[in-house]
C-alpha positions as CSV (number, residue, x, y, z in Angstrom):
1,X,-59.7,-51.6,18.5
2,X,-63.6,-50.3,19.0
3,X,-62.1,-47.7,21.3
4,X,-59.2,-46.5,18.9
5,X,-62.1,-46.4,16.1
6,X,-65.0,-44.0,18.2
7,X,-61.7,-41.5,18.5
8,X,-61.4,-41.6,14.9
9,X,-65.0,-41.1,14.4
10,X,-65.0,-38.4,17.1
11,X,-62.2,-36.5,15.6
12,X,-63.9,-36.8,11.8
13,X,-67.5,-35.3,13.6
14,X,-65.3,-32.8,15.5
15,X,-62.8,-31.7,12.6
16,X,-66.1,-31.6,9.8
17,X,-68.2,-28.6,10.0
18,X,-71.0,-30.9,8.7
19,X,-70.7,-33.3,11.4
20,X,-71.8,-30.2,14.1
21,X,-74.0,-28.8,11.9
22,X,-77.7,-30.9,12.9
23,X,-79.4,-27.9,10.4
24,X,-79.1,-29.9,7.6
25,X,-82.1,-30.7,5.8
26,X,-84.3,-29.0,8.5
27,X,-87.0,-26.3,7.7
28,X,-86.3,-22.5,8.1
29,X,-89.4,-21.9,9.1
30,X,-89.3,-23.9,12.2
31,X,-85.7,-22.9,13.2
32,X,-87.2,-19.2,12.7
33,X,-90.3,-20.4,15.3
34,X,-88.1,-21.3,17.7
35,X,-85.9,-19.0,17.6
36,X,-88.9,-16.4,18.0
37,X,-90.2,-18.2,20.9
38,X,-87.0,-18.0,22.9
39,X,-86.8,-13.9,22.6
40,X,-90.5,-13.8,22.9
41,X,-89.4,-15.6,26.7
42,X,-86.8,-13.4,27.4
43,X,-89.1,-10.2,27.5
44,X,-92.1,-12.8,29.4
45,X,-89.3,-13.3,32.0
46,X,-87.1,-10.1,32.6
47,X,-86.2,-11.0,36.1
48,X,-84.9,-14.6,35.1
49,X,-83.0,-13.0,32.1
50,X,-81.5,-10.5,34.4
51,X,-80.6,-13.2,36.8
52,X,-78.8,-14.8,34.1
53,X,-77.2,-11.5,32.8
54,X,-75.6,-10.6,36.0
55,X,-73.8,-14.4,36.3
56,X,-72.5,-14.2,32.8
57,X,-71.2,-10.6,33.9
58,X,-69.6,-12.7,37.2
59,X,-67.7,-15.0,35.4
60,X,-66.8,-13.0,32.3
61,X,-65.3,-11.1,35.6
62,X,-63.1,-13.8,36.3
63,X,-62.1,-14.9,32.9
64,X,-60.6,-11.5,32.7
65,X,-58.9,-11.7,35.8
66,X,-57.7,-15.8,34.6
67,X,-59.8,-16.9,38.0
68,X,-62.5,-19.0,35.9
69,X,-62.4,-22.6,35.6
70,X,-64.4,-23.0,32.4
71,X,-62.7,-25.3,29.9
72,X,-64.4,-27.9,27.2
73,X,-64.7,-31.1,27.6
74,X,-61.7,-33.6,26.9
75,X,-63.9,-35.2,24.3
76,X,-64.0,-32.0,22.4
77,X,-60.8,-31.9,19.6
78,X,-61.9,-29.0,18.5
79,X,-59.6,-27.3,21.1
80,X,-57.3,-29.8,21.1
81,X,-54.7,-27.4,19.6
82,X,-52.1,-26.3,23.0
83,X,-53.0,-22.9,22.3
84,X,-56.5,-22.8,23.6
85,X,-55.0,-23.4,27.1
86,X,-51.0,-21.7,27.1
87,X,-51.9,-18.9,25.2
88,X,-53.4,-16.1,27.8
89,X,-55.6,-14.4,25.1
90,X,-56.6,-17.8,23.2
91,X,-57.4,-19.2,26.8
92,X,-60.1,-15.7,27.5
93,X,-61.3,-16.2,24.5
94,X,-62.4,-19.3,24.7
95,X,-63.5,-19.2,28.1
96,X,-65.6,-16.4,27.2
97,X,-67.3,-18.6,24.9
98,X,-68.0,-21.2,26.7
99,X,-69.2,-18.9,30.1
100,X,-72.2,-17.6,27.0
101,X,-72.9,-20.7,25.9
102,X,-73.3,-22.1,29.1
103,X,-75.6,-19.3,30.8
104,X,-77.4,-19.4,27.7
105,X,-78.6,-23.1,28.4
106,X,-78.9,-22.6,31.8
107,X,-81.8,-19.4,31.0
108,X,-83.1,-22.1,29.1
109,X,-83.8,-24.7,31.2
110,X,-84.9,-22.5,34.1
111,X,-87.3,-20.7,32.3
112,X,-91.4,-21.2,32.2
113,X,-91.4,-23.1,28.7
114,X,-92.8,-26.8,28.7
115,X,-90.2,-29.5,28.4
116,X,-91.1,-30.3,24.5
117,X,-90.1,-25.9,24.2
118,X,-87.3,-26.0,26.5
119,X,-85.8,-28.7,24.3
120,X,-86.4,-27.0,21.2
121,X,-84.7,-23.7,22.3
122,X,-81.8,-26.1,23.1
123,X,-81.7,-27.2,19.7
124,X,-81.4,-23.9,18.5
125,X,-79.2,-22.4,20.7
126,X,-77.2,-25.3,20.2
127,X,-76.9,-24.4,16.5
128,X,-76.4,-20.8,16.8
129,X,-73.5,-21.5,19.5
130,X,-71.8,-24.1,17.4
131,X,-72.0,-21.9,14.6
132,X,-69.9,-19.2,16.6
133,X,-67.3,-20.8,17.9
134,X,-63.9,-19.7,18.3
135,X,-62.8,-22.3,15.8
136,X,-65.3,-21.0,13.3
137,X,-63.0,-17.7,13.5
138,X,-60.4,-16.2,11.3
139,X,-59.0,-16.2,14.6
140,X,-58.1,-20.2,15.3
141,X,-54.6,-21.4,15.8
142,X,-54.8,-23.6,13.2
143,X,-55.6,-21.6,10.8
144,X,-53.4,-18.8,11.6
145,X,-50.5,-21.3,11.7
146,X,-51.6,-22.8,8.3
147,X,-51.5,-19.1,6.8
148,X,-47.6,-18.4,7.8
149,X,-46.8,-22.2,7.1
150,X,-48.6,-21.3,2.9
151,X,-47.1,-17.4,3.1
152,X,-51.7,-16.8,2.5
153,X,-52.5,-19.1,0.1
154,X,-55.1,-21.0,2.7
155,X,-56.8,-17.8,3.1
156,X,-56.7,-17.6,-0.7
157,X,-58.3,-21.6,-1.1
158,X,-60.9,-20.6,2.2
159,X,-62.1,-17.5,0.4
160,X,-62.4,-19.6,-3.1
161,X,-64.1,-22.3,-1.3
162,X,-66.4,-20.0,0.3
163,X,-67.6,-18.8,-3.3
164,X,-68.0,-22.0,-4.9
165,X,-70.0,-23.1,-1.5
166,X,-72.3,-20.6,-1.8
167,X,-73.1,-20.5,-5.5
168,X,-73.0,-24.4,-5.7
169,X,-74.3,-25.8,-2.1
170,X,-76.4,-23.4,-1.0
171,X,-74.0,-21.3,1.4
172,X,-73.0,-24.7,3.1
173,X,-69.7,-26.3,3.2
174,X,-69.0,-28.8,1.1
175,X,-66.5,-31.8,2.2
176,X,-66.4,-33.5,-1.3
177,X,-64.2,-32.4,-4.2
178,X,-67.2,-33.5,-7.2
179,X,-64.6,-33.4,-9.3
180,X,-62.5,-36.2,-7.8
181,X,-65.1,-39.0,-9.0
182,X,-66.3,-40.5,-12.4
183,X,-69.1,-43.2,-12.6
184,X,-67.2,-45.5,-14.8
185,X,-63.6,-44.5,-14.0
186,X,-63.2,-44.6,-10.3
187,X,-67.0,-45.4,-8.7
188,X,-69.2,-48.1,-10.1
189,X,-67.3,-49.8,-11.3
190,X,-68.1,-53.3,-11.8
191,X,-69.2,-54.3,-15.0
192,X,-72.9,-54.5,-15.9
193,X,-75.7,-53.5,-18.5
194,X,-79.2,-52.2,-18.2
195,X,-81.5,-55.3,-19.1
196,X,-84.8,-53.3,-18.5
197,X,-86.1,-49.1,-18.8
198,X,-89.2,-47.6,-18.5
199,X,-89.8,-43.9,-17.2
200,X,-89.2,-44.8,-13.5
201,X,-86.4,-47.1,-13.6
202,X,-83.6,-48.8,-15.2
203,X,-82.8,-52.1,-14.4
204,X,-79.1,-53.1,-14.2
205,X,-78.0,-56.7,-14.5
206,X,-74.2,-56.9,-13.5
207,X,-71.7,-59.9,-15.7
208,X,-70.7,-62.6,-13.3
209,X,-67.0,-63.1,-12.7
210,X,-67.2,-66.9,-11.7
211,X,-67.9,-70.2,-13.8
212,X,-71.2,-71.1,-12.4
213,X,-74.0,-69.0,-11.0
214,X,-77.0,-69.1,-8.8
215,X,-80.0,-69.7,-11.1
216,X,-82.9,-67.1,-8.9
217,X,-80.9,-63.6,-9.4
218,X,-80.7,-61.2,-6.4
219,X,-82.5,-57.8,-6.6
220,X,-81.4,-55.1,-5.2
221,X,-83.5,-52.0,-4.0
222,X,-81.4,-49.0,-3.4
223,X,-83.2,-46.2,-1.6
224,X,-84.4,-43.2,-3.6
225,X,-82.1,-40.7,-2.0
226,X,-79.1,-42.9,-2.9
227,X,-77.6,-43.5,-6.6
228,X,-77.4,-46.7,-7.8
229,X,-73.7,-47.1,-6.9
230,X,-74.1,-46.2,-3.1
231,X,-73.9,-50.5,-3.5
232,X,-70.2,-50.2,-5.6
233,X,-68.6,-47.4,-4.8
234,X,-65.3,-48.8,-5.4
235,X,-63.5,-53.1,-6.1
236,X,-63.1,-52.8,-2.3
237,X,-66.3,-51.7,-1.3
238,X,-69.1,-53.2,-3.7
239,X,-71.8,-55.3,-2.7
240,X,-72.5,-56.2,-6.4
241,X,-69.0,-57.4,-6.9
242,X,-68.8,-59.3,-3.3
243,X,-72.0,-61.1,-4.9
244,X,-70.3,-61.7,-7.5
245,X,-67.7,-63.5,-6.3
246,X,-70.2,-65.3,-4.2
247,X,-72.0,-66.9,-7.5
248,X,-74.8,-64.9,-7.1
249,X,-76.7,-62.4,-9.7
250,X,-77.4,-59.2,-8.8
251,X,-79.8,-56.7,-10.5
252,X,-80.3,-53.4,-9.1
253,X,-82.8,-51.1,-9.7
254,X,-82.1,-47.5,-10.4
255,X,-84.1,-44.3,-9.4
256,X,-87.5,-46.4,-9.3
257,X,-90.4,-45.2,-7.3
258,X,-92.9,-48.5,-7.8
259,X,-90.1,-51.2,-7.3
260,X,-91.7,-54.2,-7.2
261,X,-94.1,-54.0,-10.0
262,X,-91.8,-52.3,-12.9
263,X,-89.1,-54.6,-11.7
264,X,-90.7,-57.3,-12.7
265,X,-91.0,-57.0,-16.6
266,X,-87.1,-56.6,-16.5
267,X,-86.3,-60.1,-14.1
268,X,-89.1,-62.0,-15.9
269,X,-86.8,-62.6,-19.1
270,X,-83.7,-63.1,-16.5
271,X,-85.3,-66.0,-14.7
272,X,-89.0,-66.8,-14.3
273,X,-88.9,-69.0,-11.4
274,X,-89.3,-67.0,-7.7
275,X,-86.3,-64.0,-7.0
276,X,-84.4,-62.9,-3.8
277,X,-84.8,-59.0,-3.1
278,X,-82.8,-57.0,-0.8
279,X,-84.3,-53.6,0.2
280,X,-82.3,-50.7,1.7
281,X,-83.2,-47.6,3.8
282,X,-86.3,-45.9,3.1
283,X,-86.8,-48.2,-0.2
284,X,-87.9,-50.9,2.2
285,X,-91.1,-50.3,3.2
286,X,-92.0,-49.2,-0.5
287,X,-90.8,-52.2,-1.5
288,X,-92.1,-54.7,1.0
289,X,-95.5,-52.5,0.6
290,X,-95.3,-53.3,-2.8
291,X,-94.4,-56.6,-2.7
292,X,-97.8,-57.6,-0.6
293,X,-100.0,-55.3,-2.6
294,X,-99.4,-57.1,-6.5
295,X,-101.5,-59.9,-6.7
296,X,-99.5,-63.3,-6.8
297,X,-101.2,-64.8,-10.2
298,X,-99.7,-61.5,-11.7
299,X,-95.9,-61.4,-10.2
300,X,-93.2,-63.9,-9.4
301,X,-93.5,-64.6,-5.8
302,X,-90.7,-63.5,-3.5
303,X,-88.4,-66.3,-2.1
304,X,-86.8,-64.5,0.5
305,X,-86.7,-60.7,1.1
306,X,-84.0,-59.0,2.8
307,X,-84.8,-55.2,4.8
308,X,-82.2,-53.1,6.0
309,X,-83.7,-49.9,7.5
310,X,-84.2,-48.1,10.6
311,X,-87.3,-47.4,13.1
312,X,-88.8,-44.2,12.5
313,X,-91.9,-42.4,14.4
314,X,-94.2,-40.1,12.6
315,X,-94.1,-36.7,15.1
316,X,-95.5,-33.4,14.5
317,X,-92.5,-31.4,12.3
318,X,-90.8,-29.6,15.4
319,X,-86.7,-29.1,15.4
């Protein structure tokens, strides 16, 4: 079963631009340092780059002459389509990627840069690689076989895509029809009112479902780049309503940056003995820093305190 599911996440990260597309959220201005760096080598070292040069010119040789053995890994479904490998142009054309992609990396790691460089050009060239492959083409099977199967309406849908991409989402692709959801209709769902506001937060108290209920209510701290129903995004998939139907009350805070302290004027009229939270993400150590800095007399002391998040090193900002 764990096998069956990695091949279905491996064919979602494969088959979603997004998911081979690392550039998200980085800074240009670093990409555009590295990327400076690597030409700046290339001229630094012009008898390693022709060294380089003359093996690409090898085995684009034999990729002409169908005596090259490059093909992608088995792992890689972008390809998976039979005409990467029966097709005698799709096969060239492919192989010719893959021979400049790999003498690329190759100039990379046998030039003079220090490991932390070498590792950053590899990043980059990574990403302006990716961004070229053949399946990134007009030219992919796929696609070509989806325009004949539609008589052009794909190319029609890609082109209107493209437009709406890059006047809504900044040139990237989107993978989400925004359209397709409704808080209230068909996400966050689960009934609920807002028991406390100020101008940081809102605090939501959600109507139990069951007879009897715990009498300390749960809070729930989302993380700030999350909405509020990241925690019920559907009756399936909803924390607040599996709590529900486990007798507890939750409360969740929504688009607060001091947690713990505004938090409280909402859960004091809820129940004034000591509260469960549950922090998420980033919103943990804001809320556990928080938590320790009120003064006890003040607050409502935490019972128990829940943290899911994940280790994170400060670094200098490098790709």
């Amino acid at each position: 079963m764990s096998n069956a599911k990695d091949d279905d996440l491996q064919r979602q990260a494969s088959e979603h631009t997004l998911g081979l597309n690392p550039v998200v959220g980085l800074r240009r201005k670093d990409l555009l340092s590295t990327a400076r760096m690597v030409l700046r080598q290339a001229f630094k070292q012009p008898i390693h780059s022709i060294k380089h040069v003359a093996h690409l010119s090898v085995e684009l040789g034999n990729v002409i002459f169908g005596k090259s053995a490059l093909q992608p890994t088995p792992d890689d479904r972008r390809f998976a389509d039979p005409a990467w490998s029966q097709n005698p142009l799709y096969r060239r054309y492919l192989q010719t990627y893959l021979a400049w992609r790999k003498e690329l990396h190759d100039w990379i790691g046998g030039s003079d840069l220090t490991p932390q460089d070498i590792s950053r050009a590899h990043f980059v060239i990574n990403l302006m690689t990716e961004a070229m492959s053949p399946t990134n083409s007009a030219a992919n099977p796929a696609a070509v076989k989806r325009f004949f199967e539609t008589g052009g309406k794909s190319l029609l849908d890609g082109l209107s895509h493209l437009a709406k991409d890059l006047v809504n989402n900044g040139g990237m692709p989107s993978q989400v029809n925004m359209d397709a959801f409704e808080v209230g209709k068909n996400l966050g769902t689960t009934e609920g009112a807002v028991v406390f506001r100020n101008d940081v937060l809102e605090l939501i108290q959600y109507k139990p479902i069951t007879e009897q209920v715990h009498e300390r209510p749960l809070l729930v701290i989302p993380p700030q780049i999350n909405k509020f129903y990241v925690f019920d995004l559907s009756p399936e998939k909803s924390l607040a309503r599996f709590c529900l139907r486990s007798t507890c009350r939750p409360s969740s805070s929504v688009g607060a940056t001091r947690p713990r302290r505004n938090a409280n004027g909402g859960c004091r009229p809820i129940s004034r003995r000591s509260r469960k939270r549950s922090m998420w993400c980033w919103r943990s150590p804001a809320a556990k820093t928080s938590t320790c800095w009120v003064p006890a007399p003040a607050a409502l002391p935490a019972q128990r305190c829940w943290a899911t998040t994940q280790p994170w090193a400060k670094r200098k900002s490098t790709p």
